[in-house]
GURO-174702 format. One line per 10 residues: their letters; for each residue z, x, y of N, C-alpha, C, O. Coordinates in Angstrom, 3 decimals. Each point is the difference from the previous one (the first is absolute). Layout:
BEGIN
a) Z/X/Y/Z/X/Y/Z/X/Y/Z/X/Y | ...
//
This chain:
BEGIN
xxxxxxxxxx) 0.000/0.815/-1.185/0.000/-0.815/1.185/0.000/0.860/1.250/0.641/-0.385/0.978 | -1.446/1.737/-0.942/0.162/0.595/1.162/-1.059/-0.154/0.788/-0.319/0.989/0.659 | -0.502/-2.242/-0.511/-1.222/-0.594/0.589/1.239/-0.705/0.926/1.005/-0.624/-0.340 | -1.539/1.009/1.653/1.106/-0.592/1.246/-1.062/-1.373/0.144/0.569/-1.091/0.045 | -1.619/1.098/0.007/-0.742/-1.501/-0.010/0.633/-1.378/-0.976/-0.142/-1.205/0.207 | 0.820/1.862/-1.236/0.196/-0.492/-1.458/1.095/-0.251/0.133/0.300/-0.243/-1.169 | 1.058/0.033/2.033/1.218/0.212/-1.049/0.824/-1.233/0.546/0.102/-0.701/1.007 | 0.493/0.874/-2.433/0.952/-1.196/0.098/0.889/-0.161/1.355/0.222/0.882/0.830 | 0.126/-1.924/-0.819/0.550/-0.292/1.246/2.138/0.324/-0.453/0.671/-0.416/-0.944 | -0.449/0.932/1.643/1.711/0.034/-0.385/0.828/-1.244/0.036/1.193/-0.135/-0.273
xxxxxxxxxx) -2.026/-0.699/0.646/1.014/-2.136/0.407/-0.319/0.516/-1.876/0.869/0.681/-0.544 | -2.183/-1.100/-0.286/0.093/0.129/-1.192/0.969/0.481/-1.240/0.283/-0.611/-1.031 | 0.128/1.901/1.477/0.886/0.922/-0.766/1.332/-0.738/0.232/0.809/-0.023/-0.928 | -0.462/-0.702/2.330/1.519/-0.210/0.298/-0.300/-1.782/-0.736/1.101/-0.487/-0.256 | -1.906/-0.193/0.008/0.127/-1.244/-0.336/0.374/0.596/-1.410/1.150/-0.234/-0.371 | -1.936/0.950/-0.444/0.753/0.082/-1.370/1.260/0.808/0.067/0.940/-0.372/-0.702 | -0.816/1.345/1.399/1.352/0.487/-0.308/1.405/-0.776/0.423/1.183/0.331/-0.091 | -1.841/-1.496/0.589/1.049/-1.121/0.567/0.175/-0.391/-1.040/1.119/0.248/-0.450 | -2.091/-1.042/-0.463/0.226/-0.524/-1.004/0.798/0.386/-1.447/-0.571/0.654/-0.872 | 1.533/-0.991/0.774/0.391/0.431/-1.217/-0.658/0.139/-1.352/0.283/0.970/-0.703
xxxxxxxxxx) -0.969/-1.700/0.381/-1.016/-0.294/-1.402/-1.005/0.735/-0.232/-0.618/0.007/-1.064 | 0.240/1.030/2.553/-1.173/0.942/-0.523/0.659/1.279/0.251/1.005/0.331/0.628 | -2.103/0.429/-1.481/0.231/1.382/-0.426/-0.910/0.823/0.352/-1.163/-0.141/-0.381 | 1.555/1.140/1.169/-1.606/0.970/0.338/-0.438/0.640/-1.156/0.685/0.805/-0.631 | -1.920/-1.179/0.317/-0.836/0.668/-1.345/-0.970/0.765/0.969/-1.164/-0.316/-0.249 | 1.253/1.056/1.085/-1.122/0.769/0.264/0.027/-0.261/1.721/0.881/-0.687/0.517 | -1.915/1.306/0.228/-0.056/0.303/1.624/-0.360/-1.376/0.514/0.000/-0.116/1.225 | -0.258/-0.780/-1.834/-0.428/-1.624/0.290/-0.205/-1.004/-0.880/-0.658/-1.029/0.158 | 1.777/1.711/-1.875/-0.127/-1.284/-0.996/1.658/-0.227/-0.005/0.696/0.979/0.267 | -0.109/-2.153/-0.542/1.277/-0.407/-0.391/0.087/-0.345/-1.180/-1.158/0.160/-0.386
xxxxxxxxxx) 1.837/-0.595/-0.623/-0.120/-0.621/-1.153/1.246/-1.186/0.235/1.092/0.498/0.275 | -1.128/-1.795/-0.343/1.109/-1.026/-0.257/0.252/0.314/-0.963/-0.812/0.588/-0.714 | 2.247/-0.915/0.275/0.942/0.399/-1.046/1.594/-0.863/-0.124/1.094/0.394/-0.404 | -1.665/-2.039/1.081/0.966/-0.608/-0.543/0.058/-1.463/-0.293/0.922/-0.806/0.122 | -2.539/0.634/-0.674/-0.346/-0.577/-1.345/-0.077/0.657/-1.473/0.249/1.140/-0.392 | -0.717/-2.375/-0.311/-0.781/0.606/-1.291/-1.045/0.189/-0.181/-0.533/0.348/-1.054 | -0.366/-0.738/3.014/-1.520/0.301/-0.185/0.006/1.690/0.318/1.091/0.488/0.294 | -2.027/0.214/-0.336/-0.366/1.730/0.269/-0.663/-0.279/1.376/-1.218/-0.182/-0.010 | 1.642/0.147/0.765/-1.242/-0.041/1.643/0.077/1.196/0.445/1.117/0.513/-0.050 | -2.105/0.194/0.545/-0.156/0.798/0.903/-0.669/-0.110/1.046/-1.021/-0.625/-0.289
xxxxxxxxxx) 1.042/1.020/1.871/-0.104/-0.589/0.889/-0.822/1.546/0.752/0.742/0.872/0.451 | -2.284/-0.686/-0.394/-0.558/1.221/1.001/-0.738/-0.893/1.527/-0.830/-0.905/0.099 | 1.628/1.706/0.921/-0.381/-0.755/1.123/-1.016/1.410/0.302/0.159/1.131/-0.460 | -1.345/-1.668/1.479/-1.275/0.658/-0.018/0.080/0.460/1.313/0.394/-0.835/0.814 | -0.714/2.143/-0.322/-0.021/0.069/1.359/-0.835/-0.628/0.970/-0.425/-0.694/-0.924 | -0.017/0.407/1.607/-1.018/-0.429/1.017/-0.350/1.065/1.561/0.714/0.873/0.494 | -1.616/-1.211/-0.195/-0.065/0.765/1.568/1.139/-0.342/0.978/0.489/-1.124/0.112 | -0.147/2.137/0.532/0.771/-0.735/1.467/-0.091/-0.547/0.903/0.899/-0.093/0.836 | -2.288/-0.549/-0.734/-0.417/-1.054/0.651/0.029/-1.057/-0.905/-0.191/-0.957/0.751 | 0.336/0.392/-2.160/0.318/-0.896/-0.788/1.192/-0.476/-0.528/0.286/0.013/-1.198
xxxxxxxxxx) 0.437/-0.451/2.139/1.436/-0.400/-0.469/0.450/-1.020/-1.230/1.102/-0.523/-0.169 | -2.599/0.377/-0.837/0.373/-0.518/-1.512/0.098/0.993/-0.536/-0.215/1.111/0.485 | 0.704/-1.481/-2.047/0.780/0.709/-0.654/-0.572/-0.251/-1.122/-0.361/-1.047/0.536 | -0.054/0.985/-1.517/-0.786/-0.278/-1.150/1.058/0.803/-1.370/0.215/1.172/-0.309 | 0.338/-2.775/-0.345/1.436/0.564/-1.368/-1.111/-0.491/-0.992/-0.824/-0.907/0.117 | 1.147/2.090/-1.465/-0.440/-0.085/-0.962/0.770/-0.348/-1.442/0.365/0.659/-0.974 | -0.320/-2.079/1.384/1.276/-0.556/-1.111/-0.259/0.027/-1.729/-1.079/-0.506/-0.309 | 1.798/0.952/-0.701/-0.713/0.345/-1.551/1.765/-0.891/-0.371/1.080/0.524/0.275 | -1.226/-1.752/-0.857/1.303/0.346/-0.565/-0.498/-0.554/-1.659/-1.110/-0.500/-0.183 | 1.860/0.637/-0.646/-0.450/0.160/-1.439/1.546/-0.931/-0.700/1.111/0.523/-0.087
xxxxxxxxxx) -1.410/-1.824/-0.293/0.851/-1.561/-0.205/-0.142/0.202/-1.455/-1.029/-0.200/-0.645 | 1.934/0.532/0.282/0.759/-0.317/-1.931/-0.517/-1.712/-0.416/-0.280/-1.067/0.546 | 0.377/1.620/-1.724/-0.077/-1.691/-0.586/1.292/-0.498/0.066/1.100/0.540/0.109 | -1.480/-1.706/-0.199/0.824/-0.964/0.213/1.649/0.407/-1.338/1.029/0.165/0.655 | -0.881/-0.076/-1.673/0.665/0.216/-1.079/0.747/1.173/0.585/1.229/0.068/-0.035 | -2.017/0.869/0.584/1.069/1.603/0.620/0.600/-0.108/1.089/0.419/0.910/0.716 | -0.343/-2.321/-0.518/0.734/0.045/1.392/0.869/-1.234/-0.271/0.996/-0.100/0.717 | -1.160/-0.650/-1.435/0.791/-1.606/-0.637/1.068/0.370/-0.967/-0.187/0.929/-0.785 | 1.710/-1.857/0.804/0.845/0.583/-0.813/-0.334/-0.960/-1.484/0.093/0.210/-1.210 | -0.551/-1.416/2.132/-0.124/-0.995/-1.275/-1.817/0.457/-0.686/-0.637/0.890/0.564
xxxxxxxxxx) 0.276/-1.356/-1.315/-1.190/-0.029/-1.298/-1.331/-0.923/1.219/0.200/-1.092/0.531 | -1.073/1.685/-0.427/-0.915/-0.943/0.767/-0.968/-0.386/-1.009/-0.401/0.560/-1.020 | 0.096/-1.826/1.657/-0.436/-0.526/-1.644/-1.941/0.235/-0.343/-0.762/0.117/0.960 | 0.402/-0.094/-1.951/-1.443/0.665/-0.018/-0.898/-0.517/0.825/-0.860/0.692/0.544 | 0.954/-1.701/-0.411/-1.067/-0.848/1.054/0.121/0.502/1.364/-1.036/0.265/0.611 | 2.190/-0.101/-0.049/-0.016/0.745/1.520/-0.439/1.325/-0.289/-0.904/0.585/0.596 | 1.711/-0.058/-1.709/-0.578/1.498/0.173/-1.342/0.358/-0.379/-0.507/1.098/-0.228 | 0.292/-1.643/0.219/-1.920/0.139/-0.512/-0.668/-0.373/0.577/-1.184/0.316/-0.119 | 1.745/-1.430/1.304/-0.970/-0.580/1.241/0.043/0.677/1.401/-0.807/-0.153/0.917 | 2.078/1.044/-0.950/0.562/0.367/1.200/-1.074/1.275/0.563/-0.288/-0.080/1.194
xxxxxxxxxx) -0.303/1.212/-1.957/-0.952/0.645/0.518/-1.575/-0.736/0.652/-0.619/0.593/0.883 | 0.101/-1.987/-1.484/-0.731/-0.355/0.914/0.059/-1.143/1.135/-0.916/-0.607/0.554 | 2.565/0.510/-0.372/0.643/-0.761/0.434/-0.199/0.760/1.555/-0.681/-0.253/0.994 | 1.591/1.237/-1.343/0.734/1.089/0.497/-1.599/0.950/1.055/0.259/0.355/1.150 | -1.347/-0.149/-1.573/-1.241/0.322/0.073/-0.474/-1.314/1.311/-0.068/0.250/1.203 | -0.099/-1.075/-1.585/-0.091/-1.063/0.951/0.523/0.020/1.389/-0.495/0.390/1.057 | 1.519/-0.866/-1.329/1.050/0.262/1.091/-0.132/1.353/0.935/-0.389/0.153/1.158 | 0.603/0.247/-1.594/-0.032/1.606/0.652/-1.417/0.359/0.768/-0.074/0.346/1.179 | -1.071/-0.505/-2.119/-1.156/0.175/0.145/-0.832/-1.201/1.536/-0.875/0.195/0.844 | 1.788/-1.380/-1.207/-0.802/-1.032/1.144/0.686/0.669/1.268/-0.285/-0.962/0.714
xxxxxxxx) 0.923/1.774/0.120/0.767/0.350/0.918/-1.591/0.927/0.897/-0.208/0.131/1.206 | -0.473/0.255/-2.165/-1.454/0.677/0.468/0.139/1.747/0.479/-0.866/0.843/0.233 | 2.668/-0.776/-0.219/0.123/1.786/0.340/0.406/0.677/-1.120/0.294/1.193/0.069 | -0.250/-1.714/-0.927/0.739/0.285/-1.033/-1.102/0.226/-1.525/-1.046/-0.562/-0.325 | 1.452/1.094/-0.001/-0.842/0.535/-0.900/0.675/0.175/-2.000/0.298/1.007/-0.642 | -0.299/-2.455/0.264/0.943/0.658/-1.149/-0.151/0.431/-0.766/-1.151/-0.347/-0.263 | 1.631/1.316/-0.894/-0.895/0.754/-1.215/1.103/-0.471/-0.657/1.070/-0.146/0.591 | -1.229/-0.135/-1.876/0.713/-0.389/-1.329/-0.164/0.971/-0.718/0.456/0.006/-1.144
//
């Protein structure tokens, strides 16, 4: 990040280090770490004339059974990946892989 055109903005760094739930994985990735989903969070630099910010959200959702204390029964768990695909997928930013 030593492109001065390029770099993250420091409001960025202090919103996650405010936050309790993320973790610096790197010069502009965090990782959440207080679910049972895996998210990691890379915010993108922009020019300094572009005051957006462009986050590159990945988080990676267990089945349903690794996260339930009770037995989920076969019919949900077998519907829930193109359930789950749907949902996620109609939002249009989102991109889901099974």
């Amino acid at each position: 990040m030593s492109d001065p055109e390029h770099t993250l903005p420091d409001r960025v760094r202090r919103a996650f280090r405010a936050h309790d739930s993320f973790t610096p994985a790197g010069e502009a990735t965090w990782t959440f770490e207080t679910t049972a989903f895996d998210a990691t969070v890379t915010a993108e630099p922009t020019p300094e004339d572009d005051p957006r910010i462009r986050y590159d959200v990945v988080v990676r959702v267990p089945t349903l059974s690794a996260v339930t204390a009770e037995h989920v029964a076969d019919l949900v768990a077998d519907g829930r990946p193109a359930t789950f695909q749907r949902r996620v997928g109609s939002r249009g930013v989102v991109t889901p892989s099974l």
